[in-house]
N, C-alpha and C positions, 0 to 999 in steps of 0.2 A: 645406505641412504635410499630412499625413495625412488622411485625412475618415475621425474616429471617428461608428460609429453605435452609437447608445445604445438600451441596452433597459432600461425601469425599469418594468416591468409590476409593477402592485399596490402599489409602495412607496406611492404615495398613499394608498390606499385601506387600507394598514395602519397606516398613522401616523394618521390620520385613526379608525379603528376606537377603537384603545385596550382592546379588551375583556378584561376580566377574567374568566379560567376558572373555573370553582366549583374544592373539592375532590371533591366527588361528581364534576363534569365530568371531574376528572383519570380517575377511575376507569371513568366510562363510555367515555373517549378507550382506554384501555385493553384493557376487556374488546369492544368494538364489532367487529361481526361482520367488516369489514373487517381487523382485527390479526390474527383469528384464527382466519379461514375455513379456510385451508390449511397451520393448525399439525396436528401428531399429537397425541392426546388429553394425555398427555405433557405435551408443550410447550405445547398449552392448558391444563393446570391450573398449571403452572408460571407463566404470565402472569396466571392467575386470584390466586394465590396472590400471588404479587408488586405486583399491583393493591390489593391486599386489604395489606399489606404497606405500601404508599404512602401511606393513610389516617392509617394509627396510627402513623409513622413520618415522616413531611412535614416536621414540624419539623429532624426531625436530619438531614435531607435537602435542609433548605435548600427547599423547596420551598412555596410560600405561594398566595393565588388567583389571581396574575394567573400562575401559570404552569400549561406544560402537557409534558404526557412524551407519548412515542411509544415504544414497543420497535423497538428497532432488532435486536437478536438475542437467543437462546435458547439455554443450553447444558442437557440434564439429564445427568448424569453415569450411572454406570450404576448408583451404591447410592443413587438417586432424588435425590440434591442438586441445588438447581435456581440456574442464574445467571442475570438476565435484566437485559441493558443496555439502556438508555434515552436517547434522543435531550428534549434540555428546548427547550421556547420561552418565551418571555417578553412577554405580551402581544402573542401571535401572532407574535412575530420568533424567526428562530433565535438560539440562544444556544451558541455558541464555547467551548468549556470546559465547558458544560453538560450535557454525557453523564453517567451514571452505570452503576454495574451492583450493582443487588441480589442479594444469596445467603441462599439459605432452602435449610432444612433438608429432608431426605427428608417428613417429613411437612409441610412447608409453612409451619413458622414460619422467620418472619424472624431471620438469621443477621448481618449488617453490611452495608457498602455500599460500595463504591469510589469516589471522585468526584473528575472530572477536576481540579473546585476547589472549595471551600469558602468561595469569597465570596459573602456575603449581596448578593441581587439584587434593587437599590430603585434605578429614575429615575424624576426629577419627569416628564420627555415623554420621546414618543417619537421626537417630529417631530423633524428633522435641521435643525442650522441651516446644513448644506453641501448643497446640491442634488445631486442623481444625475446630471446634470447634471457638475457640476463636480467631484465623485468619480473619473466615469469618466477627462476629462481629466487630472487628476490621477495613474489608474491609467498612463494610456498614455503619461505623460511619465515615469513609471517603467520601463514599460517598455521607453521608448526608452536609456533612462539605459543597463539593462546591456545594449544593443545598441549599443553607439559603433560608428561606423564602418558602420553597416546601413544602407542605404534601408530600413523596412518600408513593408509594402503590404496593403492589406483590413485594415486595424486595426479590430476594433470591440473592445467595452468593456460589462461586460452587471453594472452596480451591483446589489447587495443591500443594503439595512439588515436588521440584526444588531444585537443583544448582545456584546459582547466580555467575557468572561470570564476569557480566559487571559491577561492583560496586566493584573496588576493589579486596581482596582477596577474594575467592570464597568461598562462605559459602551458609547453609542450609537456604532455605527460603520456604514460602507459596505465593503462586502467585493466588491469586482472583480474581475472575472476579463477579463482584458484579451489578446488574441492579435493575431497578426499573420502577415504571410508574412516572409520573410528575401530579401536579393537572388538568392538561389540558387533561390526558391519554397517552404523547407521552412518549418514553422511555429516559432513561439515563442510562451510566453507567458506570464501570470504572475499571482499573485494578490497582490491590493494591499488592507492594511486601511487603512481612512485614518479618523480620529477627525470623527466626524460632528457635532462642535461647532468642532471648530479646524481640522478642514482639515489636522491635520499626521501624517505615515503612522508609523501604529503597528505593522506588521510589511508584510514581504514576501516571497512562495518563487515558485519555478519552478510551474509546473503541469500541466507534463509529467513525471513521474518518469520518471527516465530510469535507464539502467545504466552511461553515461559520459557505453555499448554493447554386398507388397514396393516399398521407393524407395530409389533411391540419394542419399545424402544429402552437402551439400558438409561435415559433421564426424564423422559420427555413423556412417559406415559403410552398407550396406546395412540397411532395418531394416523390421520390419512395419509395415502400415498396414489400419484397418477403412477399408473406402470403400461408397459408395452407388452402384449402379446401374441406371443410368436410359437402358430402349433398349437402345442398342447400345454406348453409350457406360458409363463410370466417373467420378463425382465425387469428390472430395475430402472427403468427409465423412464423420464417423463417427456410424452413431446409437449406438451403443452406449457414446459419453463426450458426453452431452445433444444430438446429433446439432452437434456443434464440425466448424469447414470453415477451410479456408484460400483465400481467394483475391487475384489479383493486381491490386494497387494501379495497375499498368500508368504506375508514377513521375510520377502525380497527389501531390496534394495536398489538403489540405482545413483548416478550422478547426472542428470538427468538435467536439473535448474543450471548445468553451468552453459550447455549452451541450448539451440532452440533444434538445433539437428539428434535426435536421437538414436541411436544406432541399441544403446543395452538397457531399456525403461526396464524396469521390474513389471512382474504380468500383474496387470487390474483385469481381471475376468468378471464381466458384467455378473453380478446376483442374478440367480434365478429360481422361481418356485411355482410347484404346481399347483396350488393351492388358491394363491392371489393375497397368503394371510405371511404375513413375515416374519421370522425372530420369534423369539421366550421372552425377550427383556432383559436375558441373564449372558455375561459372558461362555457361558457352555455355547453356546448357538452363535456362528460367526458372524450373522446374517442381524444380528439386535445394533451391534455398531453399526451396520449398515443401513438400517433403518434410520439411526439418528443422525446421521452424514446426510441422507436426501433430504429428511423432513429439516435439519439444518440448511441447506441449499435451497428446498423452497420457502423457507419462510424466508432468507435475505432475496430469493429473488424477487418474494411478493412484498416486503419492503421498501427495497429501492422501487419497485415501479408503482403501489399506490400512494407514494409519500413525494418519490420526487419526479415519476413520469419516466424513471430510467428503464430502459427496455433491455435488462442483462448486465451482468458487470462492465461488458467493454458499448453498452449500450448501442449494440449489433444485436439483439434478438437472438445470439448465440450462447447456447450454454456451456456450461463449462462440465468437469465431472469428478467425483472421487474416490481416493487407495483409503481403504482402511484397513487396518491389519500392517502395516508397512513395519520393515524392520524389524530390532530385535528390544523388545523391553525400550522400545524409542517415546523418551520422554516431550516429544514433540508434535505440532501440527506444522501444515507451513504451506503457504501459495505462493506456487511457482508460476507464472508467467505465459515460461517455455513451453508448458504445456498445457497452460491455460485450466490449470486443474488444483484441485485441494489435495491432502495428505493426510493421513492423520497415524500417529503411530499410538500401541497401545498401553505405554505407559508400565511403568516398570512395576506396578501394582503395590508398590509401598508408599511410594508419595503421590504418587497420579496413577488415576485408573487409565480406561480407555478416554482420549483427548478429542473427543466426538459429541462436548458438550452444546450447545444450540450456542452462549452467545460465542464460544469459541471460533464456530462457523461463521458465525457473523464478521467476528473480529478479523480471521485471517481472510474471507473473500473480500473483506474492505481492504486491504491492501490491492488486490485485484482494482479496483474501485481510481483508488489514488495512483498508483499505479498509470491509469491511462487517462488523467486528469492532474493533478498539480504534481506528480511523481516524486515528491519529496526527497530528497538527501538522504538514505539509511545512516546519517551520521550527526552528531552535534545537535545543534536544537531542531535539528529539520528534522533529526531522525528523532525526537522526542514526538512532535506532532504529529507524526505518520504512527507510532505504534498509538497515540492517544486518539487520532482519527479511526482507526480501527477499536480503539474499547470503546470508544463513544457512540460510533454507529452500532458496534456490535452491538451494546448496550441495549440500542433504540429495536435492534433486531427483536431481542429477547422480550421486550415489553410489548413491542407490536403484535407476537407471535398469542401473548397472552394465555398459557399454556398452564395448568392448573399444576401439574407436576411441576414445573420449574418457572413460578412466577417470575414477572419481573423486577430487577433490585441493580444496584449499583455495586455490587459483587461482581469479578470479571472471575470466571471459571469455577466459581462452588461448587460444580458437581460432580469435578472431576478429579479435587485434592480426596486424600485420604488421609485418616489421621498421623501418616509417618512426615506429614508437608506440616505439622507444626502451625499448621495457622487456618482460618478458615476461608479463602479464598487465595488467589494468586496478585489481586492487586484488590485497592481498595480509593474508590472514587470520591468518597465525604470526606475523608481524611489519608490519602496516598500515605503516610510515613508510619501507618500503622504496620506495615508490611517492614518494616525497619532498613528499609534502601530506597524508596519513594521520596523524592521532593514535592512539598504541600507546595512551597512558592516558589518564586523565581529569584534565582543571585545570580551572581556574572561567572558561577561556575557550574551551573549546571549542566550546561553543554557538556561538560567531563564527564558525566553520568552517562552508565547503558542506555541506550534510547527507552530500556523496560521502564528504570527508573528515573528519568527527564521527566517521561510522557506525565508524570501527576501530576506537574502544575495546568497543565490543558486539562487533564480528567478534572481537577481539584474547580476550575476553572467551570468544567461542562455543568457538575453537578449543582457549584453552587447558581447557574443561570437557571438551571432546570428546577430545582427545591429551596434554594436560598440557604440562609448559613442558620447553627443552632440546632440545636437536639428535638427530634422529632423521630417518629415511626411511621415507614412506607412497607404495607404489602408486609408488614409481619417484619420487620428487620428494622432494628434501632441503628438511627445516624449520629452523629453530632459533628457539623461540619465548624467547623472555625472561619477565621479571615485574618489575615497580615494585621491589616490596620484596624483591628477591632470591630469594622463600622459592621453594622447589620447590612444583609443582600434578601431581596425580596427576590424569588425567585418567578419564572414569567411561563415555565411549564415544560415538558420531553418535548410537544411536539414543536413549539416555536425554537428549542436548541436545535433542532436537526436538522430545522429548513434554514437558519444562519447558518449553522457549519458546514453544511451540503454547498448550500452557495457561495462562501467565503472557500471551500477546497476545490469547487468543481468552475471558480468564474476568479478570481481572487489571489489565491495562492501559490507560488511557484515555489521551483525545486529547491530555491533556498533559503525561504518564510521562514524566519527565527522568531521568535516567541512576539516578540515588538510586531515584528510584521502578521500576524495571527491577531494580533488586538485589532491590525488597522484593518486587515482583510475582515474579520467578522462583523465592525465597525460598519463598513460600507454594504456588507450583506445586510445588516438590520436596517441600514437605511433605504437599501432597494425595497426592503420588503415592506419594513412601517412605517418610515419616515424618518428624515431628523429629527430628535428632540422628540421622539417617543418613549415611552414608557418602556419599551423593547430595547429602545438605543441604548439607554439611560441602563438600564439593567446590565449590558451588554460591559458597557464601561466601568461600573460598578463591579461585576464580578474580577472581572481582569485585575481592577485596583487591589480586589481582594486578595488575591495571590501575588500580587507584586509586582504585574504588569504595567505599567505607568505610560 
């Protein structure tokens, strides 16, 4: 058996605590120079205001003394209305469900509130009667479970106690995050809730989000690049999209996403050339993946910030960077968090090439995106809208980018199947069940589905608001998109889908928006944006009926 190592730093020392936050406390946690050192005056009075907000408003908010808020983001709109979500704890332990987002009004009263749940949050203890300890084993016999047939190797397992919110009455749990290597050396891994009085697991997801899966680039054509030059030599890096670099993973490994301290990354050695001219285009040249990993990173960075004003994934003006080359015949991409960075592995060359397609990039830096905005559930329907918020922006990536090599189309990863992948894309947005695992609509079981194959009814969803339903040809690619209830959907265009769903995940949406709540969230984006009883709303509503959102 494996040798798990455990990391349970401070669970003692919080169970044991128990401290109860004032309300005043909530307010100081708040407005304290740390929250809001390096807001814009803006978004400091907007947290000021919503602070001030939480006082007079704590009850209907669910909120009492043993808990505590953090802001976790800021929106101000531009006719001064302010959104401001919050991260909850609960006697010092995170709490699962626990997010909200307040909206106050241009001058600063309080307007409603979003909340991922509405369960009143009261335990007798907080002390676990399952040790961290036997959590962890617990996590890693799950995640041997969906590796049948693996050796894993370097398993460790790193428990948290937790609140759990989103399951029901809220109760004590241990939340693992459990990895390993695979017999090939790429990693896997997975997150494990387990009920921290009976030992028995209350949910479980993947925790790698994946996407299944001048320079010459192997999709994308010839294309620009901002690079850094140092000497005599050229780097990979751009300062002018938060100084973002790509370098070679040199088909290491690491475990790396399981937590944010890393002690054994695999090496990413910045690219470098003397030239200033990059790649063949061909995988012979290690440096052609590399090229289409930056030119991927800047077209989502110049995406998110001429479309929705966003300054960088975590909209810090910071960039992020990427491994290509990672692993071995690693049929994956994946953004990790921990290090604020993309991956890309190079595909086992029979059914995926190298996984360094442009909406690819898109798609996995939007989890980045959501991630530090409505942070979705990687589980159930929540985790259907998080991989389908990632094809949809990805999506919008790829059109925006407008790239003669690899137009844009409702195809998620074309350029990177090859003909041993039996199909011709990895998912399919006009009709999801063409991929024969994709849900086109919604039933009351598709939460049971991989979030891969949930996410169609949101794609099935995006496409028909953007083209409408019915057989038609976009950009050289024939659709034919259907609808549940027969009815015809006129569609309202890419760029009006992107500002509803940008707003509906970034003002809207919390961690445990299930499909219903996705209609009402986008519902209230179309009317920030058009109106009630717009042609926009009305479309909005329409589409959703189409797939079976009701």
């Amino acid at each position: 058996m494996s040798r798990i190592r455990i990391d349970v730093r401070g669970s003692r020392r919080l169970a044991a605590l128990g401290v109860a936050a004032t309300t005043a406390g909530l307010l100081a946690a708040a407005l304290s120079p740390a929250a809001v050192a390096d807001e814009q005056p803006s978004r400091t009075g907007a947290i000021a205001n919503a602070a001030s907000a939480l006082l007079a408003h704590a009850a209907s908010l669910g909120l009492t003394s043993d808990e505590g808020t953090k802001v976790r983001d800021v929106i101000v709109d531009r006719d001064g209305t302010q959104h401001v979500r919050y991260d909850r704890t609960y006697r010092q332990l995170p709490v699962l469900g626990g997010d909200f987002v307040v909206h106050l009004a241009s001058d600063g009263k309080y307007r409603s509130a979003d909340r991922a749940t509405r369960s009143k949050i009261s335990l007798a203890s907080i002390v676990p009667s399952i040790s961290g300890p036997k959590a962890a084993d617990l996590a890693a016999n799950a995640l041997r479970a969906v590796n049948l047939g693996q050796t894993l190797k370097k398993l460790t397992a790193r428990p948290e106690l937790v609140v759990d919110a989103l399951h029901g009455t809220p109760k004590l749990a241990w939340r693992t995050k459990v990895a390993a290597k695979d017999s090939l050396g790429n990693p896997v891994s997975r997150t494990v809730l387990t009920d921290a009085r009976t030992g028995s697991q209350i949910d479980a997801w993947d925790d790698i989000e994946t996407a299944t899966g001048d320079g010459k680039s192997l999709y994308s054509g010839t294309v620009p690049l901002e690079t850094t030059q140092s000497g005599s030599t050229y780097q990979l890096k751009d300062a002018t999209r938060g100084g973002t670099y790509t370098g070679d993973a040199a088909n290491q490994t690491d475990l790396c996403f399981l937590t944010s301290i890393c002690v054994s990354r695999a090496p990413s050695t910045v690219f470098t050339d003397t030239d200033n001219h990059w790649g063949t285009g061909t995988d012979a040249d290690r440096a052609s993946a590399a090229v289409d990993a930056q030119y991927g990173t800047n077209m989502t960075w110049d995406f998110y910030k001429n479309t929705f004003g966003r300054n960088g994934i975590a909209n810090d003006g910071k960039g992020s960077y990427n491994r290509v080359h990672y692993g071995n015949k690693y049929n994956n991409a994946f953004w990790d968090d921990s290090c604020f960075c993309m991956t890309y592995g190079d595909g086992d060359g029979t059914s995926l090439g190298p996984l360094v397609g442009l909406d690819v990039a898109g798609h996995e830096m939007t989890h980045g995106v959501t991630s530090k905005t409505a942070a979705l559930t990687y589980s159930g329907e929540s985790g259907g809208l998080n991989e389908a918020t990632s094809d949809i922006l990805g999506t919008l990536v790829e059109w925006y980018a407008n790239n003669t090599s690899d137009p844009g189309d409702y195809l998620i990863g074309e350029k990177i199947v090859r003909p041993g992948f039996g199909q011709a894309a990895l998912r399919y947005m006009d009709k999801p069940s063409k991929d024969g695992k994709s849900a086109d609509y919604w039933s009351s079981s598709v939460g049971n589905l991989d979030v891969h194959y949930s996410s169609g009814v949101a794609n099935h969803f995006a496409y028909l608001l953007a083209e409408g339903s019915g057989a038609k040809t976009i950009n050289g690619v024939s659709y034919d998109s259907p609808t549940y209830n027969g009815k015809t959907v006129t569609g309202i265009g890419r760029d009006k889908l992107g500002q509803i769903w940008y707003r509906a995940l970034t003002v809207y949406m919390t961690s445990s928006t299930n499909y219903a709540g996705a209609r009402a969230a986008t519902l209230s984006a179309a009317k920030d944006l058009y109106g009630a009883g717009s042609t926009e709303y009305d479309a909005v509503a329409a589409a959703w009926s189409a797939v079976n959102v009701n």
